[in-house]
KOLLUM-221866 format. One record per residue: residue in one letter; residue number from 0; x, y, z of N, C-alpha, C in turn. Coordinates in steps of 0.02 Angstrom, whole numbers. Layout:
% KOLLUM-221866
ATOM,A,NUM,X,Y,Z,X,Y,Z,X,Y,Z
...
***
This chain:
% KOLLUM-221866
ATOM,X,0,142,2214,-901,201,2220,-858,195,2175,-796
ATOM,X,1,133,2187,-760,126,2148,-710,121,2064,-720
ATOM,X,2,88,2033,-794,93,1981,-817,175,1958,-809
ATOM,X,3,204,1995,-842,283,1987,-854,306,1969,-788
ATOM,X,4,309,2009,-748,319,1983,-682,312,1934,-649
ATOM,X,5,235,1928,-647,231,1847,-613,256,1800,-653
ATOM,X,6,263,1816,-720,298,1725,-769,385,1737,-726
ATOM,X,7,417,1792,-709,474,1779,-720,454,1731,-644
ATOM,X,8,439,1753,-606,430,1743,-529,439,1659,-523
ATOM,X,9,384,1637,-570,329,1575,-583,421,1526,-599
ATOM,X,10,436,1557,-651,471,1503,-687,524,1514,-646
ATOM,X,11,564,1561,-598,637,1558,-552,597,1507,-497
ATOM,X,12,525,1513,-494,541,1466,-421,547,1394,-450
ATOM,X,13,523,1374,-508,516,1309,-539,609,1286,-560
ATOM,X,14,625,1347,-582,703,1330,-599,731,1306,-524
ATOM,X,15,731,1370,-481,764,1361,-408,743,1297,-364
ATOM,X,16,689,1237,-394,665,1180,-357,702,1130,-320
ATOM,X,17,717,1124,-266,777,1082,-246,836,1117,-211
ATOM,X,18,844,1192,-215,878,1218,-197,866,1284,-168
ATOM,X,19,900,1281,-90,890,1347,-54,957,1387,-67
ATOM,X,20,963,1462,-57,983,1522,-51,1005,1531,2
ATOM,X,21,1084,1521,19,1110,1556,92,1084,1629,103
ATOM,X,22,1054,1657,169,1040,1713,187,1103,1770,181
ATOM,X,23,1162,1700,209,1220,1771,234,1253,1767,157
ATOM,X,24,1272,1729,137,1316,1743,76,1304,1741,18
ATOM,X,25,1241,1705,3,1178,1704,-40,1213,1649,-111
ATOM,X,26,1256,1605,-77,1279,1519,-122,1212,1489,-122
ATOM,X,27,1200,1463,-186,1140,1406,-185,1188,1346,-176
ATOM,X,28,1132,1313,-113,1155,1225,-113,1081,1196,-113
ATOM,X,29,1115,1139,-114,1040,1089,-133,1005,1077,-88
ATOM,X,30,935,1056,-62,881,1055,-23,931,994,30
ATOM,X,31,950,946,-11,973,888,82,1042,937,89
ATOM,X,32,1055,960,99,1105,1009,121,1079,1042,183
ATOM,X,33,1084,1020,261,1073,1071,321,1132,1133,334
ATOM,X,34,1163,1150,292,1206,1210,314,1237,1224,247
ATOM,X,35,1246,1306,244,1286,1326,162,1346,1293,185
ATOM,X,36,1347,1267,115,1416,1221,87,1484,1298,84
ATOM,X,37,1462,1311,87,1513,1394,76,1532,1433,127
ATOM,X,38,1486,1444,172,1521,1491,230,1485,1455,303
ATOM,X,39,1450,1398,274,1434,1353,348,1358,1382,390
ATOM,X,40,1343,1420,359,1282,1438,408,1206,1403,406
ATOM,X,41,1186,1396,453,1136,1337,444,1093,1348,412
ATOM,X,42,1045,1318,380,992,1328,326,923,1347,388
***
């Protein structure tokens, strides 16, 4: 179970590469992106 876990972990951060997670509204935009493309808040 705990194996299971870290692969999912392992492979979302490898998928998610290049791209951050707005805090407030939680839109992915891409790493040269300084502010969500969506509700404007700064990275």
């Amino acid at each position: 179970m705990t194996r299971l876990l870290v692969f999912c972990l392992v492979c979302s951060a490898v998928l998610s590469a290049g791209v951050w997670y707005c805090s407030q509204c939680g839109h992915s935009n891409p790493d040269y992106e300084k502010q969500c493309n969506y509700c404007g808040k700064p990275k």
